[in-house]
C-alpha positions as CSV (number, residue, x, y, z in Angstrom):
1,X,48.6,-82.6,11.6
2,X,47.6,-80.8,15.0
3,X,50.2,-79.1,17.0
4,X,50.6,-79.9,20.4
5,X,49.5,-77.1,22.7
6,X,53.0,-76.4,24.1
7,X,53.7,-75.4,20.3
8,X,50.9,-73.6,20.0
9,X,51.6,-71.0,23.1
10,X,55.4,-71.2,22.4
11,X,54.3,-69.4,18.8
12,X,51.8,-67.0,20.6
13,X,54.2,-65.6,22.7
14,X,57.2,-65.3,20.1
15,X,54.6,-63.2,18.2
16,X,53.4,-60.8,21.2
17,X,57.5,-60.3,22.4
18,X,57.6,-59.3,18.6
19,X,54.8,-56.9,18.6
20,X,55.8,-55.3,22.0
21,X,59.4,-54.6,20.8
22,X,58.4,-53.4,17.5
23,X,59.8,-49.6,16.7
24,X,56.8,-47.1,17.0
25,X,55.6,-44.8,14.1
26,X,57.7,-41.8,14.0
27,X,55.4,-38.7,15.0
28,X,54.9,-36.4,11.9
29,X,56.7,-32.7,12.2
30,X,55.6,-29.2,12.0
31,X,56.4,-26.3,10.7
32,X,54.7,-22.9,11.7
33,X,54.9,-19.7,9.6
34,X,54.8,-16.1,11.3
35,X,53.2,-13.1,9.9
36,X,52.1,-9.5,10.4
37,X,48.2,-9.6,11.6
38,X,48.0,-6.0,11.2
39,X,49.6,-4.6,7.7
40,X,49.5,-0.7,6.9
41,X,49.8,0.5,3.6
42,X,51.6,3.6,3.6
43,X,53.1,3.9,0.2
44,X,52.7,2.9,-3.3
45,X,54.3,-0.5,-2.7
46,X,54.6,-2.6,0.1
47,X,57.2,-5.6,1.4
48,X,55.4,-8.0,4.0
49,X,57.8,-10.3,5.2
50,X,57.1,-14.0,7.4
51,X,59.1,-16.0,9.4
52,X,59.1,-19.3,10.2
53,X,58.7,-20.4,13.5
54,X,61.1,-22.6,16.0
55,X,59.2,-25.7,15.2
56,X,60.0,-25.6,11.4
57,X,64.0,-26.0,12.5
58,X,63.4,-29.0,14.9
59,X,61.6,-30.7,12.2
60,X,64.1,-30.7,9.8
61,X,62.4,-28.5,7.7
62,X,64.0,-28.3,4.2
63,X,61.1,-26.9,2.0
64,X,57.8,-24.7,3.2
65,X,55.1,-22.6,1.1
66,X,51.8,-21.2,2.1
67,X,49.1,-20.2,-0.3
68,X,47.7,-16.3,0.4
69,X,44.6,-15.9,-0.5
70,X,42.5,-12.9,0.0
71,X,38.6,-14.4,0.9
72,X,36.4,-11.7,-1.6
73,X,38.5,-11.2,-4.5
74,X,40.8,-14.3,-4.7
75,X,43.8,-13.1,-5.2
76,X,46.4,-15.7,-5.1
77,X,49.9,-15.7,-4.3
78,X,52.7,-17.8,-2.2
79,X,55.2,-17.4,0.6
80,X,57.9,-19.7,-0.1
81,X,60.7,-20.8,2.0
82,X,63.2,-23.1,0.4
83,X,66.8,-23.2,2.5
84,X,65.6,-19.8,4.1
85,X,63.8,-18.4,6.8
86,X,62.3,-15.8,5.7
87,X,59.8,-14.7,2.3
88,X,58.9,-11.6,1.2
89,X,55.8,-10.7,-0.7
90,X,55.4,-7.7,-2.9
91,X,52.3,-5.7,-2.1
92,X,51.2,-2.5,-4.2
93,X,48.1,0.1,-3.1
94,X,46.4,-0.7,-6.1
95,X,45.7,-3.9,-5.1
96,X,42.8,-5.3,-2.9
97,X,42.7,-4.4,0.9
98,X,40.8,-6.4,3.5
99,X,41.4,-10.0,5.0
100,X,44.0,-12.6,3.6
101,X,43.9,-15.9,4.7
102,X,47.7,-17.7,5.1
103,X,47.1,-21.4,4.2
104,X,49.4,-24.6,4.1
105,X,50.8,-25.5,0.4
106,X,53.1,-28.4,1.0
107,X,56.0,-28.7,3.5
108,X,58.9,-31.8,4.6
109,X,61.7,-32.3,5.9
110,X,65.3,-33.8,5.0
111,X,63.4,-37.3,4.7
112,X,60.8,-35.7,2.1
113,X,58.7,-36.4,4.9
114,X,55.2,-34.0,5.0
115,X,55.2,-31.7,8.1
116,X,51.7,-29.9,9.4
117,X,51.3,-26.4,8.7
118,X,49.3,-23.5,10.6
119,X,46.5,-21.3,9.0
120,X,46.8,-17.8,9.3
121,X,45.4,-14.4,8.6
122,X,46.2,-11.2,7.7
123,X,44.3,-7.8,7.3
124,X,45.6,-5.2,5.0
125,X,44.0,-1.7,5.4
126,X,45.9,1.9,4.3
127,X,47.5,4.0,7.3
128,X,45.8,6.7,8.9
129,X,47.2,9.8,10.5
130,X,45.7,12.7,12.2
131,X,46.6,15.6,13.2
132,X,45.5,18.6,15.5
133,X,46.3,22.1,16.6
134,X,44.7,24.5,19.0
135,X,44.4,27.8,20.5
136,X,43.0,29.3,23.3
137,X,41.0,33.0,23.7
138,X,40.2,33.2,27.5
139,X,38.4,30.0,29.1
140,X,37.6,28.9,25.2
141,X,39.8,26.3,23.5
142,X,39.4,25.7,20.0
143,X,40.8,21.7,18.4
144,X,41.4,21.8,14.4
145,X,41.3,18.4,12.8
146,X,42.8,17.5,9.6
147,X,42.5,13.6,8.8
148,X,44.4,12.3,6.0
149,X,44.7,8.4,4.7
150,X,46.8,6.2,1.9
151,X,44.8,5.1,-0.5
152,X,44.5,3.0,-4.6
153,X,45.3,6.6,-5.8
154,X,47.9,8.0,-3.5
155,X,47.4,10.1,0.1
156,X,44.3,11.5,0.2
157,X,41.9,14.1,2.9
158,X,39.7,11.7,4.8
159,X,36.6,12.7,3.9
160,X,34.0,11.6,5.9
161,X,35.6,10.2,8.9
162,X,34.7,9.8,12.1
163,X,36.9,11.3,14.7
164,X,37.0,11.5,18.5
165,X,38.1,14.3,20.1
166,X,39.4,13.1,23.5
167,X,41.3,14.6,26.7
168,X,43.7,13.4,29.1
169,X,42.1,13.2,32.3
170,X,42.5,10.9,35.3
171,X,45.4,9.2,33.7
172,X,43.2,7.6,30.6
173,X,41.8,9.9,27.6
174,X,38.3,9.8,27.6
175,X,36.2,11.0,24.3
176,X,34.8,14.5,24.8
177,X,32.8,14.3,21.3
178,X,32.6,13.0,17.8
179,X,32.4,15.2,14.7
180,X,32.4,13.8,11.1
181,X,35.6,15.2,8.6
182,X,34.5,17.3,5.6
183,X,35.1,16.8,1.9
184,X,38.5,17.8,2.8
185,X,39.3,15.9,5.9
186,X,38.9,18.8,8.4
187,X,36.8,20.1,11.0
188,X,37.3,22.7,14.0
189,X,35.4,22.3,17.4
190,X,35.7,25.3,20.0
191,X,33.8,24.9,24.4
192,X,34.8,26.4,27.1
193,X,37.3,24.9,29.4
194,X,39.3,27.4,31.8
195,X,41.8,24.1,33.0
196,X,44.7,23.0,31.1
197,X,44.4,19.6,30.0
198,X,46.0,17.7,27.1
199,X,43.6,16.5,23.9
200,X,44.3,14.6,20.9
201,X,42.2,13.3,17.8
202,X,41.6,9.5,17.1
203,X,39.9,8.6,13.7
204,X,38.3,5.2,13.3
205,X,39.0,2.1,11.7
206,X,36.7,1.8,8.6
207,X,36.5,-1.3,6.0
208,X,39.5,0.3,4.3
209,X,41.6,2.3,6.4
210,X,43.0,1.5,10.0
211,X,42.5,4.3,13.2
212,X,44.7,7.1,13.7
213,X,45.7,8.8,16.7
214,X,47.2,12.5,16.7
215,X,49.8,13.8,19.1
216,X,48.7,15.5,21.2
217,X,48.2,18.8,21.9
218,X,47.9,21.1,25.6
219,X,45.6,23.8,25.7
């Protein structure tokens, strides 16, 4: 049997006040984890600790983890936040330095529904330090270097690194010259200068170990 028309449009717009009142599709959550960019080893063993971020909270967050991966030797381990809001991981010098990559393991909130997670990375390099004294004779100033860096076997003389030798001038140091530390992390320089100025030493970032600035020294 055919309905009339007036049936017909009566059902059509019974359907569309339906649709239009329907309850939209609850947004998913986030939750964002916060860690160092920069980590300096120092010592035999290392804590880095993340955070999560504000978002996590809003969005109910009950559960987090994040995979850490290092991207050359695939070392594998997990920050894990379960009721807390913060995770530790243990780090020792033996282990591989160089870029980590933070990824997303599984998140949800009170619901058990999944949140999104942020990627993030980390680079892990051994601390550097550097240190100077000088002396003056006249209008000539000598700078002596001694570099020094953590390392998989303890602190070690930073043989081989280059340094900058730099002086306070104009309110900005400016590099004066570059010299190259011996087997044993030193090297002297000596010029002429009869003004005063302040210097200090600033070894550079290699693949393993990050930059290190001296205090300075007046002369």
């Amino acid at each position: 049997m055919i309905k009339p028309l007036s049936v017909i449009a009566t059902t059509i717009a019974m359907f569309a006040a339906l649709t239009m009142t329907a309850t939209p599709a609850v947004a998913a959550g986030s939750c964002s984890i916060i860690v160092p960019a920069k980590v300096q080893i120092d010592r035999p063993y290392k804590v880095i600790t993340a955070t999560l971020g504000s978002d996590c909270a809003a969005s109910s967050e009950v559960y987090a983890s994040w995979d850490v991966v290092h991207t050359w030797y695939g070392w594998n381990n997990l920050f894990i936040f379960d009721a807390k809001e913060s995770s530790s991981l243990d780090f020792y010098d033996w282990e591989h330095v160089g870029t980590y990559d933070v990824r997303p393991s599984s998140a949800w909130d009170a619901d058990y529904n999944e949140l999104t997670q942020n990627t993030r990375t980390m680079v892990v390099k051994y601390t550097t330090w550097s240190y100077t004294a000088s002396s003056r004779a006249g209008n000539a100033v000598y700078i002596n270097a001694l570099i020094k860096n953590w390392s998989s076997n303890d602190l070690v003389r930073g043989s081989g690194r280059t340094v900058y030798l730099q002086r306070y001038i104009g309110g900005v140091w400016q590099n004066m010259l570059a010299r190259t530390a011996n087997s044993t992390g030193q090297f002297t320089v000596g010029f002429i200068q009869p003004k005063v100025y302040q210097y200090r030493l600033v070894a550079t970032e290699t693949s393993t170990a990050w930059s290190g600035n001296s205090a300075s020294t007046t002369r």
